[in-house]
ChimeraX commands (.cxc) that place a marker at each C-alpha (Angstrom):
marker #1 position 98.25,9.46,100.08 radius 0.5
marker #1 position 98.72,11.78,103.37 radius 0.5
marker #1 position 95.91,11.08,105.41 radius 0.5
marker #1 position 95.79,15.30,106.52 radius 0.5
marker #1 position 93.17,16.04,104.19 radius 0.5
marker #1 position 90.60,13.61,105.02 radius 0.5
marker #1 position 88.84,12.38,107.74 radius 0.5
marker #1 position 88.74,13.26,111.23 radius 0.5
marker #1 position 90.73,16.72,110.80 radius 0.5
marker #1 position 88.27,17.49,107.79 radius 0.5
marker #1 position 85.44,17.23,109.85 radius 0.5
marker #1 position 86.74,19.67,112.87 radius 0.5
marker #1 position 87.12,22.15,110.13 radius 0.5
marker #1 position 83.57,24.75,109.48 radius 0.5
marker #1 position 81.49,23.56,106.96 radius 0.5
marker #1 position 83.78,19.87,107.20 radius 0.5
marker #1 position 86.32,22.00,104.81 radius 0.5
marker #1 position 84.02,22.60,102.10 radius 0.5
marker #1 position 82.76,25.76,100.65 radius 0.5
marker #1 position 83.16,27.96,96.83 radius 0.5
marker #1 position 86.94,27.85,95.48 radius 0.5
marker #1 position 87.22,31.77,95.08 radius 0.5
marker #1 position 89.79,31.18,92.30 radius 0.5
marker #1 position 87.45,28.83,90.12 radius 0.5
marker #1 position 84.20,29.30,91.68 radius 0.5
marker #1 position 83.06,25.76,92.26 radius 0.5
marker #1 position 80.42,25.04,94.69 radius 0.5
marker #1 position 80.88,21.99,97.68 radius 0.5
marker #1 position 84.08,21.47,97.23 radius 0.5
marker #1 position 86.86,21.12,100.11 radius 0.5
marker #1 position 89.00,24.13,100.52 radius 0.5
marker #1 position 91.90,22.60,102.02 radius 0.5
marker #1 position 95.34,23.75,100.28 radius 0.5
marker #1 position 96.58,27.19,101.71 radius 0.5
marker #1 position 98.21,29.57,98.77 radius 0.5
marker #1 position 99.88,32.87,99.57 radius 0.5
marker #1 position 98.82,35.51,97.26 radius 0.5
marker #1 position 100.66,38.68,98.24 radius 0.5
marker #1 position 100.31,39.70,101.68 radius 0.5
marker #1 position 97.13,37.63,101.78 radius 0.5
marker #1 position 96.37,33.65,102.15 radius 0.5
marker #1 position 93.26,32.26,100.93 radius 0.5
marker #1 position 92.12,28.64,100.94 radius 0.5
marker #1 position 91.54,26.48,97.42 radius 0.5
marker #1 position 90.78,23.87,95.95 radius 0.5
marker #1 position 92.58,20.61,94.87 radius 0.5
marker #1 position 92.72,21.94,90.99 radius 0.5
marker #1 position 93.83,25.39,91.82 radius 0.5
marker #1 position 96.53,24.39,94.16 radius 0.5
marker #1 position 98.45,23.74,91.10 radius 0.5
marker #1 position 98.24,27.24,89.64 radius 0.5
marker #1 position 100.84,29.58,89.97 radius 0.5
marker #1 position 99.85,32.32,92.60 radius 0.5
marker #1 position 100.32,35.78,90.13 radius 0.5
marker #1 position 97.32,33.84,87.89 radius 0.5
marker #1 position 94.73,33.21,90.92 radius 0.5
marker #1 position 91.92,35.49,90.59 radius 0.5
marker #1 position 89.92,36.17,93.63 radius 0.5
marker link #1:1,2 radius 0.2
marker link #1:2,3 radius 0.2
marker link #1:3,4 radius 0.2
marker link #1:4,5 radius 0.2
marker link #1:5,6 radius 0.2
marker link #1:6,7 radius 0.2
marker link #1:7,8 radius 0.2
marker link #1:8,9 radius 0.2
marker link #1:9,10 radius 0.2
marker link #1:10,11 radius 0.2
marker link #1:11,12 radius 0.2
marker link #1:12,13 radius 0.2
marker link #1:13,14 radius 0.2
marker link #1:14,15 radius 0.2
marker link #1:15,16 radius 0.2
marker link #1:16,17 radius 0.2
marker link #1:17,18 radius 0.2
marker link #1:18,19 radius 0.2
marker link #1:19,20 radius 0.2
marker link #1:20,21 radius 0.2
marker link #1:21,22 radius 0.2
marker link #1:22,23 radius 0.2
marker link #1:23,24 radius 0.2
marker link #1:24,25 radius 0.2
marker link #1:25,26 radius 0.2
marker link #1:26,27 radius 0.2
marker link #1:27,28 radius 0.2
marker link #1:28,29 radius 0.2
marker link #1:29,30 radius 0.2
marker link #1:30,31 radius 0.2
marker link #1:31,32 radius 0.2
marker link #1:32,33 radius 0.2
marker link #1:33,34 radius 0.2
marker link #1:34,35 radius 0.2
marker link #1:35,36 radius 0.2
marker link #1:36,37 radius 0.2
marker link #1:37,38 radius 0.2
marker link #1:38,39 radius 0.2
marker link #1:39,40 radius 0.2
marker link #1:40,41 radius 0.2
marker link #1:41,42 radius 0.2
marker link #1:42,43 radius 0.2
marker link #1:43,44 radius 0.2
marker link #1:44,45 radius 0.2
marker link #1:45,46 radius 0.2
marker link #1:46,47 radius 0.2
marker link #1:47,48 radius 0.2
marker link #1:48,49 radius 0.2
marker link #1:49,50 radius 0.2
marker link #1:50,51 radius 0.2
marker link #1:51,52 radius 0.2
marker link #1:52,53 radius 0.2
marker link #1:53,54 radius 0.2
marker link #1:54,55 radius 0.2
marker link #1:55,56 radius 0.2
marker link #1:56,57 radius 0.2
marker link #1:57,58 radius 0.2
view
């Protein structure tokens, strides 16, 4: 497992990373994964990395 989304670069991050997934709305979790939705780039989740960009509702 890449060690870039834990630990020490985690915590230099606001909030250490965490915060409300705008695509599924869950609360405390770390917003790590960077997807490009148009013109726009908003951090998610671990389980909405997976979801194709055109189906992310923000």
């Amino acid at each position: 497992m890449a060690k870039n989304n834990r630990g020490k670069e985690v915590k230099k991050l606001p909030n250490q990373g965490r915060g409300e997934c705008p695509s599924c709305h869950r609360t405390g979790v770390k917003l790590l994964y960077d997807v490009k939705i148009g013109d726009k780039t908003i951090k998610v989740c671990k389980v909405c990395k997976d979801i194709p960009a055109d189906k992310i509702t923000v």
